[in-house]
Structure formats: C-alpha cells, structure tokens
PDB file as gemmi writes it, atoms N, CA and C in Angstrom:
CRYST1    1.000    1.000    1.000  90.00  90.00  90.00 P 1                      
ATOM      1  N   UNK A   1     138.355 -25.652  12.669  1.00  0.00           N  
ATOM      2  CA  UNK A   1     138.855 -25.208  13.939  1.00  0.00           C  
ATOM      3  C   UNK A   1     138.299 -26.073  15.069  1.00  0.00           C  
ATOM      4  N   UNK A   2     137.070 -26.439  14.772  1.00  0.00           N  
ATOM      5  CA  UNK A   2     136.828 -27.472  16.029  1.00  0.00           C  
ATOM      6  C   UNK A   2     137.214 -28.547  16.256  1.00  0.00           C  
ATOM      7  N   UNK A   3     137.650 -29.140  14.562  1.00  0.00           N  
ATOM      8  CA  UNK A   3     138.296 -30.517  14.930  1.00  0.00           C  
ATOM      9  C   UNK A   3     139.349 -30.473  15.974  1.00  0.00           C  
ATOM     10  N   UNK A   4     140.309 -29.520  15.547  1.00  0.00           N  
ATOM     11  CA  UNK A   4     141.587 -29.577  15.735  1.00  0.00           C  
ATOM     12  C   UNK A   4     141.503 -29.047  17.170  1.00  0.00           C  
ATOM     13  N   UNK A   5     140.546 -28.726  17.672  1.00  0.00           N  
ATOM     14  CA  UNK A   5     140.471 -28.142  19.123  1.00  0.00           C  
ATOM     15  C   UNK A   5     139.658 -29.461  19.758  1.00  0.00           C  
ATOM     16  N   UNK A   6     139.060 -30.234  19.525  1.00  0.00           N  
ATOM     17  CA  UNK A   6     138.513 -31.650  19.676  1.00  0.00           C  
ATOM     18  C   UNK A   6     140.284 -32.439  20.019  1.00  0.00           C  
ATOM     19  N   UNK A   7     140.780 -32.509  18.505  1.00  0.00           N  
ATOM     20  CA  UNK A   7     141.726 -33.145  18.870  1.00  0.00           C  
ATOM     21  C   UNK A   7     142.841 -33.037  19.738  1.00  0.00           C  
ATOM     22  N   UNK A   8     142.758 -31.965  19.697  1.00  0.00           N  
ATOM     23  CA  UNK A   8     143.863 -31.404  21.185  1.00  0.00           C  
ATOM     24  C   UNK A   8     143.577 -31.425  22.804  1.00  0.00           C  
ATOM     25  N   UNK A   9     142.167 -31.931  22.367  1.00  0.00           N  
ATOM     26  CA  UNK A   9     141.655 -32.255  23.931  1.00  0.00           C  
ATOM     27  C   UNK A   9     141.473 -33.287  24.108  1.00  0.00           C  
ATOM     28  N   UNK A  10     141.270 -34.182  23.291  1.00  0.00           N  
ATOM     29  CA  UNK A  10     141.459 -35.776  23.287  1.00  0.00           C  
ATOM     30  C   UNK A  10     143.342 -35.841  23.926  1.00  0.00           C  
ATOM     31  N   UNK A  11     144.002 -35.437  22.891  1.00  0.00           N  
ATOM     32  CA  UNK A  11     145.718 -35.518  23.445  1.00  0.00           C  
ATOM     33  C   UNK A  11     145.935 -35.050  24.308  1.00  0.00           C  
ATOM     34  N   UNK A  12     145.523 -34.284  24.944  1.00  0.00           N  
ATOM     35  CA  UNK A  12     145.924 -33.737  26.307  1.00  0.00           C  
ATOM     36  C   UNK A  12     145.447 -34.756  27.500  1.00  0.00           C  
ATOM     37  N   UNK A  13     143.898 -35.160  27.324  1.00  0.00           N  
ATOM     38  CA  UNK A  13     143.679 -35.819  28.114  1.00  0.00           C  
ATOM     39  C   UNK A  13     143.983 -37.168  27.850  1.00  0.00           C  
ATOM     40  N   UNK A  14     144.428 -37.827  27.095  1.00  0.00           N  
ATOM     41  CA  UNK A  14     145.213 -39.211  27.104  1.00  0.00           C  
ATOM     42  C   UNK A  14     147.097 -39.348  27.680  1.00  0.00           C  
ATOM     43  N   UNK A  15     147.606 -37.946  27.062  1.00  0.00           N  
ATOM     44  CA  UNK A  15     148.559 -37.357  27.709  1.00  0.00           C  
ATOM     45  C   UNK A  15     148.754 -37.654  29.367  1.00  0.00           C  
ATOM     46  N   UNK A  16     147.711 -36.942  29.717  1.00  0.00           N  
ATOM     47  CA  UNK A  16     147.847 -36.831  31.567  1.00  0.00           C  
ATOM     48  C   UNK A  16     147.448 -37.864  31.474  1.00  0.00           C  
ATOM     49  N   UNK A  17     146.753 -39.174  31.298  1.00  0.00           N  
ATOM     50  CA  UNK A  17     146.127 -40.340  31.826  1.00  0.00           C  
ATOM     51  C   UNK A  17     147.407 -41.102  31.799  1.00  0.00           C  
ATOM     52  N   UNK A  18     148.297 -41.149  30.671  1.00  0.00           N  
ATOM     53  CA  UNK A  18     149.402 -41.939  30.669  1.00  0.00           C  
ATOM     54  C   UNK A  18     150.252 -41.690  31.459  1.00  0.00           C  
ATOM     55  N   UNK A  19     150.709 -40.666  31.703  1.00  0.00           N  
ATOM     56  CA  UNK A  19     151.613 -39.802  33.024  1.00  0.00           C  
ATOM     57  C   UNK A  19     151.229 -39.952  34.179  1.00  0.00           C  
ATOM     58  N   UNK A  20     149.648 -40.151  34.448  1.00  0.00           N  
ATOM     59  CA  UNK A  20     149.370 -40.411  35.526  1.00  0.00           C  
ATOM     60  C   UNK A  20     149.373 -41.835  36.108  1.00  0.00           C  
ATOM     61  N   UNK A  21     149.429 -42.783  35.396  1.00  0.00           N  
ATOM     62  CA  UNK A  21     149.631 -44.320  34.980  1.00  0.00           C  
ATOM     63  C   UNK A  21     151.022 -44.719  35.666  1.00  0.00           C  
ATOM     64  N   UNK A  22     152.346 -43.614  34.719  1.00  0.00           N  
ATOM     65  CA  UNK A  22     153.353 -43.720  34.799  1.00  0.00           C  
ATOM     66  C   UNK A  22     153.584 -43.537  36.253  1.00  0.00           C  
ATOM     67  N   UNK A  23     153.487 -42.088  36.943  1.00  0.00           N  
ATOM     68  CA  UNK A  23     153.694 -41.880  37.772  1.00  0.00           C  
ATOM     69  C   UNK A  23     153.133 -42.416  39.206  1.00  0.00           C  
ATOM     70  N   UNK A  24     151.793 -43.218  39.067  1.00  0.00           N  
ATOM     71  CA  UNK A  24     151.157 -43.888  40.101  1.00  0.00           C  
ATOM     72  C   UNK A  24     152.463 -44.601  41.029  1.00  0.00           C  
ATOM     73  N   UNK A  25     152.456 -44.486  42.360  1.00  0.00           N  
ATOM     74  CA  UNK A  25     153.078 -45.678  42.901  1.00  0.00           C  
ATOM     75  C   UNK A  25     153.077 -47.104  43.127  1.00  0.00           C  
ATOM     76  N   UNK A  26     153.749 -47.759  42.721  1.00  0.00           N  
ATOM     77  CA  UNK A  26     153.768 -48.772  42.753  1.00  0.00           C  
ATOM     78  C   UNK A  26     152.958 -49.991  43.873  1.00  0.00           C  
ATOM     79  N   UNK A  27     152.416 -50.646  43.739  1.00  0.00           N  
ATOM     80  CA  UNK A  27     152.093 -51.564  44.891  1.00  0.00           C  
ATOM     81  C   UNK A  27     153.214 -51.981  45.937  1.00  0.00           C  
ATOM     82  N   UNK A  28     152.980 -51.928  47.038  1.00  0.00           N  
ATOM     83  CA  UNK A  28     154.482 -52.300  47.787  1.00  0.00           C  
ATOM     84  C   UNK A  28     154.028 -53.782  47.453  1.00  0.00           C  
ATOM     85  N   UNK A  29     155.633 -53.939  48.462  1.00  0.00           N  
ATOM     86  CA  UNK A  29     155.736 -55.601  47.710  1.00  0.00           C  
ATOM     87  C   UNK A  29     155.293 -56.199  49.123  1.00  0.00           C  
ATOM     88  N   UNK A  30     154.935 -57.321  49.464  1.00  0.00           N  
ATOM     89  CA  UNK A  30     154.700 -58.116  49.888  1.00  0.00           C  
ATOM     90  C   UNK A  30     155.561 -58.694  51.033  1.00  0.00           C  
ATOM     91  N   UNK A  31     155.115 -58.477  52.823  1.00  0.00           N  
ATOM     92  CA  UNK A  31     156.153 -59.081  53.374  1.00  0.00           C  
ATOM     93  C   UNK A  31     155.546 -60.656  54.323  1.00  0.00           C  
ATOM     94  N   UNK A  32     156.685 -61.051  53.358  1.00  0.00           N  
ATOM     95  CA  UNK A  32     156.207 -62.641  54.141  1.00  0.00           C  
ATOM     96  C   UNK A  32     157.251 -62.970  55.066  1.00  0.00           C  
ATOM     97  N   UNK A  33     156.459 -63.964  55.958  1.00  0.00           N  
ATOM     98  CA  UNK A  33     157.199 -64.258  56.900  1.00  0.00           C  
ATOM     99  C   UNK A  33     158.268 -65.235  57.100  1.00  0.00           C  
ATOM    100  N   UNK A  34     159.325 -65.180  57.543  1.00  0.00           N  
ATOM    101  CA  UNK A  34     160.822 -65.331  56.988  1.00  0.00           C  
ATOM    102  C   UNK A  34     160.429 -66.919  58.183  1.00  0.00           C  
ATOM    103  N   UNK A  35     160.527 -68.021  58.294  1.00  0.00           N  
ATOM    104  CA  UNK A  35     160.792 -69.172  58.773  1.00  0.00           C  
ATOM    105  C   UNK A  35     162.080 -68.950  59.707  1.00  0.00           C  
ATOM    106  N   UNK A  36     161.521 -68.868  61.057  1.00  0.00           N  
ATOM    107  CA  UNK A  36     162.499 -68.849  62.237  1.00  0.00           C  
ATOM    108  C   UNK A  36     163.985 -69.321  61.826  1.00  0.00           C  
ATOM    109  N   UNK A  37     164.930 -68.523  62.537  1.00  0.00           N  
ATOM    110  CA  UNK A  37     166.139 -69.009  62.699  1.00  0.00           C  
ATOM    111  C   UNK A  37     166.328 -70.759  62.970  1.00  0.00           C  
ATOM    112  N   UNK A  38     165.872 -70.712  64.369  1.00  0.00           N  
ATOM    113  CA  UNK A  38     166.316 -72.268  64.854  1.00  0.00           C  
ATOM    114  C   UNK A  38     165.279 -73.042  63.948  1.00  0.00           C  
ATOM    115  N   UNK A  39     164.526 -73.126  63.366  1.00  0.00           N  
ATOM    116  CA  UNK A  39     163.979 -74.366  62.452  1.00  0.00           C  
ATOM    117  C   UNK A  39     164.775 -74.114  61.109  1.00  0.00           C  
ATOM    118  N   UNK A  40     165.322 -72.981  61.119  1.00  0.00           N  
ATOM    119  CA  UNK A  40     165.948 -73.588  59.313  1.00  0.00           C  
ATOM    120  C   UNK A  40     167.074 -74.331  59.857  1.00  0.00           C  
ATOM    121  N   UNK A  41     167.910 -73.426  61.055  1.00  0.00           N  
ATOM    122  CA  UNK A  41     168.967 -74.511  61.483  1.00  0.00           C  
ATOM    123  C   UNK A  41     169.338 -75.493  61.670  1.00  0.00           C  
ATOM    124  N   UNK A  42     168.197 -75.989  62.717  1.00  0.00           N  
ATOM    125  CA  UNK A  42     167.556 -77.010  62.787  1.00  0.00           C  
ATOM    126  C   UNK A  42     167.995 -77.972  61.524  1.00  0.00           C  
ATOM    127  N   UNK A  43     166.833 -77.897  60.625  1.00  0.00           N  
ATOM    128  CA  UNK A  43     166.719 -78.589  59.292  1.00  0.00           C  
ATOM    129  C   UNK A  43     167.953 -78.655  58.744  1.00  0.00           C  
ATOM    130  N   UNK A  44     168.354 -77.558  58.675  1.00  0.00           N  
ATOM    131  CA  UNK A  44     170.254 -77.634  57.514  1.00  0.00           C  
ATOM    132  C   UNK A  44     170.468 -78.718  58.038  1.00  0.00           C  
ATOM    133  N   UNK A  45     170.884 -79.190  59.190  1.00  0.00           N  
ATOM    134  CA  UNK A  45     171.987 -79.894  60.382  1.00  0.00           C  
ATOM    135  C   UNK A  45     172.076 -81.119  59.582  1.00  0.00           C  
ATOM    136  N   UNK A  46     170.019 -81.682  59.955  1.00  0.00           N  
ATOM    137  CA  UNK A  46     169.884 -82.692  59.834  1.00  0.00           C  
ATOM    138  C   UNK A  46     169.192 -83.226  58.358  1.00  0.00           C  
ATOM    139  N   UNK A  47     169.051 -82.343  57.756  1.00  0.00           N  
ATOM    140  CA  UNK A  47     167.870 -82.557  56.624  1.00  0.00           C  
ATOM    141  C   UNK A  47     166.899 -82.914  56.664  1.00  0.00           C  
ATOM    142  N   UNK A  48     166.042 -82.905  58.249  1.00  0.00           N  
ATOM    143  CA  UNK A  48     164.904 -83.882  58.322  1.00  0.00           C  
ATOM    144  C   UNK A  48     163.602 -83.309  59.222  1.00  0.00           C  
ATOM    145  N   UNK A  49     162.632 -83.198  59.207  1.00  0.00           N  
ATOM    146  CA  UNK A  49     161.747 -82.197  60.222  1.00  0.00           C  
ATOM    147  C   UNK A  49     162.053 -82.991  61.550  1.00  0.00           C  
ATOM    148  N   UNK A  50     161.781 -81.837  62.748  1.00  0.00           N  
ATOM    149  CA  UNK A  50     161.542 -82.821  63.566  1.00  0.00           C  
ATOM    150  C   UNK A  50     159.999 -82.542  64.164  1.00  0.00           C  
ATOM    151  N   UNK A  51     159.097 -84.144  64.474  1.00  0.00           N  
ATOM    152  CA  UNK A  51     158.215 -83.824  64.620  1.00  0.00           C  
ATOM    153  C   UNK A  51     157.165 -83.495  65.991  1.00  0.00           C  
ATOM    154  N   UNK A  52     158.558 -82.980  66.993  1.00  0.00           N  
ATOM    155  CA  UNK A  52     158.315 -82.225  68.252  1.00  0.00           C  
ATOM    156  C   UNK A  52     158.712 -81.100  68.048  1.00  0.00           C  
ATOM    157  N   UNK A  53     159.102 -80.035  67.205  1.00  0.00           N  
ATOM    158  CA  UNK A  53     159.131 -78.788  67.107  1.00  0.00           C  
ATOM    159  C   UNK A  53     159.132 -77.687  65.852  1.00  0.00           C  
ATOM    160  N   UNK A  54     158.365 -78.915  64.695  1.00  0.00           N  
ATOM    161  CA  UNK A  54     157.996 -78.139  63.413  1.00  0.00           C  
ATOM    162  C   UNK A  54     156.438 -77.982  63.647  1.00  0.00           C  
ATOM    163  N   UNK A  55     156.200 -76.200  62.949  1.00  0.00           N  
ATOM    164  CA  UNK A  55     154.978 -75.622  62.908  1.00  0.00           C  
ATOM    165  C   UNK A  55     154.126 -76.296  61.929  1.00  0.00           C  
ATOM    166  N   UNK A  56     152.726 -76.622  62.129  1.00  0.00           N  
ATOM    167  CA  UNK A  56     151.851 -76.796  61.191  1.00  0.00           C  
ATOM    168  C   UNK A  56     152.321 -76.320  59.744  1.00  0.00           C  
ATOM    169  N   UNK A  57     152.901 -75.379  59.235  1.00  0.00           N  
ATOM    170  CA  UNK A  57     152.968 -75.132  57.744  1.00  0.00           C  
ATOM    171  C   UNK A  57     154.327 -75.707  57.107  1.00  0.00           C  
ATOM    172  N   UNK A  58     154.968 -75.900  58.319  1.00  0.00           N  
ATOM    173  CA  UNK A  58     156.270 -76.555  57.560  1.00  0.00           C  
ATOM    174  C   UNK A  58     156.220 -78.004  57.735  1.00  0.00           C  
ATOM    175  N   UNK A  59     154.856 -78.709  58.260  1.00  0.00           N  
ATOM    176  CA  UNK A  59     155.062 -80.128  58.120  1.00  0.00           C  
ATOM    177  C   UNK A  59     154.060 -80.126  56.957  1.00  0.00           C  
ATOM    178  N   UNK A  60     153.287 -79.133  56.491  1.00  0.00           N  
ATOM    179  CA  UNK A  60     152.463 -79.373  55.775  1.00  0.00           C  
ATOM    180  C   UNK A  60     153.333 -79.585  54.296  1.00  0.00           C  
ATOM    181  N   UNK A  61     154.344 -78.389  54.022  1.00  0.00           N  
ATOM    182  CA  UNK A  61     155.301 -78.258  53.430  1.00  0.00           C  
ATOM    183  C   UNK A  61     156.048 -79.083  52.975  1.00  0.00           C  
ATOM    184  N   UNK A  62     156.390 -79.989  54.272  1.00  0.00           N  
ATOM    185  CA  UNK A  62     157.766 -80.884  53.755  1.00  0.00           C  
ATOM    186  C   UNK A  62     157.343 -81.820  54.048  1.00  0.00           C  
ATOM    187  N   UNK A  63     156.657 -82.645  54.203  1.00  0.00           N  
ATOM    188  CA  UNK A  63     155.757 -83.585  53.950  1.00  0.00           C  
ATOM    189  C   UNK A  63     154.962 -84.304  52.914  1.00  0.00           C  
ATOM    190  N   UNK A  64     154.995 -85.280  52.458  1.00  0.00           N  
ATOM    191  CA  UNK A  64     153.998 -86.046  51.226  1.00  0.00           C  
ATOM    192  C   UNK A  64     152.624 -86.207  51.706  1.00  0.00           C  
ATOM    193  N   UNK A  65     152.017 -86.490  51.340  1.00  0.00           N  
ATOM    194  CA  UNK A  65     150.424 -86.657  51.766  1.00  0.00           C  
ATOM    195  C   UNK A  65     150.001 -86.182  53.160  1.00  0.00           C  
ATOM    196  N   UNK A  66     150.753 -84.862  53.494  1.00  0.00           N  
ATOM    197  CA  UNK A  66     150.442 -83.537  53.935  1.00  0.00           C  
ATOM    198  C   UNK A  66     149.846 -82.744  54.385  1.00  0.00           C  
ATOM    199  N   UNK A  67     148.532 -82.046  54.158  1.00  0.00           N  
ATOM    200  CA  UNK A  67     147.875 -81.089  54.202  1.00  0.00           C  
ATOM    201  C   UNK A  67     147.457 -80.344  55.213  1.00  0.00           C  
ATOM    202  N   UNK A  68     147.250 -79.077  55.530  1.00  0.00           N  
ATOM    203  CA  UNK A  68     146.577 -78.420  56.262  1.00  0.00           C  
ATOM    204  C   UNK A  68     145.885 -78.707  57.480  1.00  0.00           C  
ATOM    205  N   UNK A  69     145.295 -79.495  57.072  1.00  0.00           N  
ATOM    206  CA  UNK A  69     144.094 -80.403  58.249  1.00  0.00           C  
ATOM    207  C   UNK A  69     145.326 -81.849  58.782  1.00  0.00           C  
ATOM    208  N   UNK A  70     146.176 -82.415  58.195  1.00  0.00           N  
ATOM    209  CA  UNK A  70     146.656 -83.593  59.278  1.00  0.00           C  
ATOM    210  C   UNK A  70     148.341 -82.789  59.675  1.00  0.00           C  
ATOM    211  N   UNK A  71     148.475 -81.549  59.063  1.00  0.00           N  
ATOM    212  CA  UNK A  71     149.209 -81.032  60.007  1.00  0.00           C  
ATOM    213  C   UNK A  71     148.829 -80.163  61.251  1.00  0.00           C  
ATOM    214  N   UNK A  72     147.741 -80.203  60.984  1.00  0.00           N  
ATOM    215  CA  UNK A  72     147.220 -79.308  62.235  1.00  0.00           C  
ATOM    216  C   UNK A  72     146.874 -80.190  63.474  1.00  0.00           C  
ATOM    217  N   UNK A  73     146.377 -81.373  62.843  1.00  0.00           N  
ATOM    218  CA  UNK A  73     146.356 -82.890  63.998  1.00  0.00           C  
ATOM    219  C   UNK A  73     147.569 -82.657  64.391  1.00  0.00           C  
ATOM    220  N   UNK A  74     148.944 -83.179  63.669  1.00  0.00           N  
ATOM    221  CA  UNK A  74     150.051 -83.682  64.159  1.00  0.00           C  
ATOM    222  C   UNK A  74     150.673 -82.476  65.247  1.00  0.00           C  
ATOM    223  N   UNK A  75     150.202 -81.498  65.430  1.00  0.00           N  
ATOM    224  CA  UNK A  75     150.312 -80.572  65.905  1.00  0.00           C  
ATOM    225  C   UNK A  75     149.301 -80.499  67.567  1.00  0.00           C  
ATOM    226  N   UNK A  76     148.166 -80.514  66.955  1.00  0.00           N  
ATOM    227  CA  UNK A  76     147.407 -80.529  68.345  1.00  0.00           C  
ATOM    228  C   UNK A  76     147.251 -82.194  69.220  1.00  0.00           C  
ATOM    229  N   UNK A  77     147.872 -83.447  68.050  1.00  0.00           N  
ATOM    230  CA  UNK A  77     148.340 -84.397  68.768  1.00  0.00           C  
ATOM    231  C   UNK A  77     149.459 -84.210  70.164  1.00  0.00           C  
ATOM    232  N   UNK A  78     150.427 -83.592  69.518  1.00  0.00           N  
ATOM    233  CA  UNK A  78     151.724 -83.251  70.029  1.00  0.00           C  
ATOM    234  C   UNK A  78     151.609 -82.575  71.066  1.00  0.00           C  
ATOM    235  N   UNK A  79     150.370 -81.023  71.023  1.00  0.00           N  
ATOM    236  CA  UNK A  79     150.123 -80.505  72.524  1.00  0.00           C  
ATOM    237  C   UNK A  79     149.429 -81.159  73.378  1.00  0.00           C  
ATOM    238  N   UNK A  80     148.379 -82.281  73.174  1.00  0.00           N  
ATOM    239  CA  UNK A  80     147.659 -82.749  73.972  1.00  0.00           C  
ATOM    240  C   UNK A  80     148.317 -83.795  74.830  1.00  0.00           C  
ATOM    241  N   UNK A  81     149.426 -84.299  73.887  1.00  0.00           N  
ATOM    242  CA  UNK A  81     149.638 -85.565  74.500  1.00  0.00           C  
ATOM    243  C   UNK A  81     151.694 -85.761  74.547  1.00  0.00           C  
ATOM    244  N   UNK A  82     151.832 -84.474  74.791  1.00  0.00           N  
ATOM    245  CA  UNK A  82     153.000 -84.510  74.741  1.00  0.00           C  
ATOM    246  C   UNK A  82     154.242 -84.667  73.262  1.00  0.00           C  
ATOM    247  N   UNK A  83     155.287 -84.571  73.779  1.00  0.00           N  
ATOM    248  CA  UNK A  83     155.866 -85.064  72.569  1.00  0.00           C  
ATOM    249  C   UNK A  83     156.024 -86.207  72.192  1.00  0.00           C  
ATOM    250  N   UNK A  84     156.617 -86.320  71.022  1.00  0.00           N  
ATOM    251  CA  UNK A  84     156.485 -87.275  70.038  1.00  0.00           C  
ATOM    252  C   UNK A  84     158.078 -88.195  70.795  1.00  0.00           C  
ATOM    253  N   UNK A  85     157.691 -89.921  70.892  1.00  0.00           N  
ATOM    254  CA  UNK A  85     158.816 -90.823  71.662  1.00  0.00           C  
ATOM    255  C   UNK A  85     159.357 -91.155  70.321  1.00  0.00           C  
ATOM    256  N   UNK A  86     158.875 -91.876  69.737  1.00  0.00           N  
ATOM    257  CA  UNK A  86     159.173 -92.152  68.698  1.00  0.00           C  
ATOM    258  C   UNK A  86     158.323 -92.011  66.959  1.00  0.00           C  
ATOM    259  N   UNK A  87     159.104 -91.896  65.580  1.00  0.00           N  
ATOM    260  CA  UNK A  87     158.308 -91.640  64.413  1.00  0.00           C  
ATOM    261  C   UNK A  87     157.120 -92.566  64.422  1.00  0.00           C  
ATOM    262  N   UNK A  88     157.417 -93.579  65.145  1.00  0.00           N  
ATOM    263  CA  UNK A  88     156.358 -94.418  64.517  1.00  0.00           C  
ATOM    264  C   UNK A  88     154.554 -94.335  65.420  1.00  0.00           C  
ATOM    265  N   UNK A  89     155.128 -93.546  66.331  1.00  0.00           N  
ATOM    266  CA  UNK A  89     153.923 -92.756  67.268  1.00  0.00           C  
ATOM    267  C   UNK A  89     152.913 -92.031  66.540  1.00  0.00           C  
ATOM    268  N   UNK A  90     153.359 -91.471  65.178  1.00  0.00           N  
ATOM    269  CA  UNK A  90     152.800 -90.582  64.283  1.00  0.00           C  
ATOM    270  C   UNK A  90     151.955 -91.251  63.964  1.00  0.00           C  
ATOM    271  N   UNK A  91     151.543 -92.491  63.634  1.00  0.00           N  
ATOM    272  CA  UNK A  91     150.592 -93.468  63.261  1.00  0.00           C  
ATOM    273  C   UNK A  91     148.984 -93.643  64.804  1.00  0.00           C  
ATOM    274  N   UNK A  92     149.634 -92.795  65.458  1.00  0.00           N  
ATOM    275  CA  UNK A  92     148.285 -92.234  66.524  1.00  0.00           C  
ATOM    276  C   UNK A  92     147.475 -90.946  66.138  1.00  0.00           C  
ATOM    277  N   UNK A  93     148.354 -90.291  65.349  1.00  0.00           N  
ATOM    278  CA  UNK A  93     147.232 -89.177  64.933  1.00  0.00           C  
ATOM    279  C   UNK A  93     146.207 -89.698  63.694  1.00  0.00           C  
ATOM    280  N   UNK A  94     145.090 -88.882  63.993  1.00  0.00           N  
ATOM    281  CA  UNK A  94     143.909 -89.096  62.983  1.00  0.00           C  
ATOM    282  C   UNK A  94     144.820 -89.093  61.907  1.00  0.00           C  
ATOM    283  N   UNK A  95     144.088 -89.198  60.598  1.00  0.00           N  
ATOM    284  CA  UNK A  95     144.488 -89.499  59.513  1.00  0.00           C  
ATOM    285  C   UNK A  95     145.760 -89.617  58.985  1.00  0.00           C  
ATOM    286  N   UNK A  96     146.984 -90.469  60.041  1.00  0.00           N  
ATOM    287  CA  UNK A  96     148.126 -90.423  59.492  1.00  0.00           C  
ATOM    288  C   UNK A  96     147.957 -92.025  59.714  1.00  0.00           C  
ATOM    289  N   UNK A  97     148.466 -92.422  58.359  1.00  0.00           N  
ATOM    290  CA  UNK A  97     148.162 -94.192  58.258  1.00  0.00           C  
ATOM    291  C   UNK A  97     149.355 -94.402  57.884  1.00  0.00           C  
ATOM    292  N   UNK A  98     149.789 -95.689  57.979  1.00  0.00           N  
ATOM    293  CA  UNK A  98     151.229 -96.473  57.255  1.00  0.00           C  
ATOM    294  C   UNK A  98     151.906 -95.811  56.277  1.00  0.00           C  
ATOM    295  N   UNK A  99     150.731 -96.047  55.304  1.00  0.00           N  
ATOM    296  CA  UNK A  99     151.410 -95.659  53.499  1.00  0.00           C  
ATOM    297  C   UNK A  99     152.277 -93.729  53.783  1.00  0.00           C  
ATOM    298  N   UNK A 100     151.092 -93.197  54.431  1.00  0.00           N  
ATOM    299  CA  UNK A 100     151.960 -91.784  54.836  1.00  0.00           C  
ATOM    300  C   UNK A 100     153.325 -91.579  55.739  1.00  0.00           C  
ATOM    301  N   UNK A 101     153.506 -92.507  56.617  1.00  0.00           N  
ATOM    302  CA  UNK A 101     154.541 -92.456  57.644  1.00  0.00           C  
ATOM    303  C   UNK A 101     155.768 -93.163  56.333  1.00  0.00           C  
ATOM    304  N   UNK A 102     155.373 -94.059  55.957  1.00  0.00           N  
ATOM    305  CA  UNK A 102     156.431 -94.628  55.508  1.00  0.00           C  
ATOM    306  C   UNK A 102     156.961 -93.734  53.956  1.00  0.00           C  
ATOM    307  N   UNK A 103     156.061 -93.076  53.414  1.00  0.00           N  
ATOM    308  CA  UNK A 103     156.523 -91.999  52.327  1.00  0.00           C  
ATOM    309  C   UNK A 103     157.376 -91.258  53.340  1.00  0.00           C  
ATOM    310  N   UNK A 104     156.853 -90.910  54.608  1.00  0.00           N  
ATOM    311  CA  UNK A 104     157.889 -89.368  55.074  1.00  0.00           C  
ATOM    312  C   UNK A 104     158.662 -90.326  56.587  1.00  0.00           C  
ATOM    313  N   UNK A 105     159.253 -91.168  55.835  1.00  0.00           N  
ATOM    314  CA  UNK A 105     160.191 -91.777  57.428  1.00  0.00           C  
ATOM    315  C   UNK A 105     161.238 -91.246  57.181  1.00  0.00           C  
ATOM    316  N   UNK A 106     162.065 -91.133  55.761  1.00  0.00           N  
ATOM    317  CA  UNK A 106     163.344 -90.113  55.586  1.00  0.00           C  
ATOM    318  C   UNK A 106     163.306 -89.168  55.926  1.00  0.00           C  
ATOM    319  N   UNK A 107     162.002 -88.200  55.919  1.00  0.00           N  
ATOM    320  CA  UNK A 107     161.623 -87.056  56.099  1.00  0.00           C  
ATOM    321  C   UNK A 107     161.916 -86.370  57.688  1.00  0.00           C  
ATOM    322  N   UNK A 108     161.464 -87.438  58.788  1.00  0.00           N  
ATOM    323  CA  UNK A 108     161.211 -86.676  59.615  1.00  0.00           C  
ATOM    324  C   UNK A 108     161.797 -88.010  60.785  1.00  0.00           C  
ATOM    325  N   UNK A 109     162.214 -86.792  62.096  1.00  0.00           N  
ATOM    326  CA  UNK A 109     163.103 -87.621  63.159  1.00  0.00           C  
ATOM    327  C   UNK A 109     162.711 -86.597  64.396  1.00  0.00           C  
ATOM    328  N   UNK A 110     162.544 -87.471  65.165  1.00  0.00           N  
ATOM    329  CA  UNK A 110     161.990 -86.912  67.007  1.00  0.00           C  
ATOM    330  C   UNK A 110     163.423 -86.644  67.587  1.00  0.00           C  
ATOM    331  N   UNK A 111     163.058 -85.604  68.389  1.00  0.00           N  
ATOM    332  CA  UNK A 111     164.305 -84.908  68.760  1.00  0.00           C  
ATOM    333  C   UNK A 111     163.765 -84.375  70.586  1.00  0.00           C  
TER     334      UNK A 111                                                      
END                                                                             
C-alpha cells in the first residue's frame, strides 16, 4: 500500500509539473526596430547608402570593412563638419583608408 501511494504521488506531481510547463506563457517575442520609411526608400530608388543621411547601424550594415567604431566616425565626421561634397571626402574620416572607400564606392553616393 505504500508503494502504490508513493507512486501516485510521484504521478501526480510530475503530472502538474508538465501542465504547468505546458500552460506557462510563452516569452513575448521580441520588438525590433523597423528601419525608417525614408531610408528604405531612399535605398530601393537608388541601391546605394547615402553618406549624408544613413544612421551609424546601417552604414555599419551595408558596408565592407565596416564596423561600429568607423561608422560612428563617419557619422560624427558628418556632424562636425558638415555634409559629405563628395564620396571621396570619406577618406577624411579616421580609419577610412583607400582599400575601404574603394570596396564600398558602388555602395554608397552623397545626396
């Protein structure tokens, strides 16, 4: 008699643990932030960033030799010193050298 009263309390309580498993709510999902209207537009038009009015993460993005830190230059280049005359101006920010401008010259056009 005790087993079987052992075992019925083991099943009961694995019972509710699974049900309670089941029934937990779900994690919500995740809301990320949707990339402005006028820059996707933008981009469709032309296929190309432009580099007087793309945000730090989308030059980081669409960009080759890229990152975090020389999009954040090309960015605080751009507020300090105005906009960008021409692509080849990009070769004034810190760590943007030849070999990088010329990987992303298809890439990107001043507007």
């Amino acid at each position: 008699m005790r087993t079987s009263s052992f075992y019925s309390l083991v099943f009961a309580l694995l019972a509710s643990a699974s049900l309670t498993a089941i029934a937990a709510p779900a994690k919500a999902p995740e809301v990320t932030n949707a990339p402005l209207a006028q820059d996707v537009v933008a981009k469709a038009q032309s296929g190309k960033v432009d580099l007087n009015s793309a945000d730090a993460p989308t030059l980081q993005r669409e960009l080759a030799g890229v990152g975090e830190a020389k999009a954040q230059a090309i960015v605080a280049y751009r507020e300090s010193n105005g906009a960008f005359a021409s692509v080849d101006e990009l070769l004034e920010v810190k760590g943007i050298g030849k070999a990088i401008l010329d990987k992303n010259r298809d890439r990107i056009e001043v507007n």
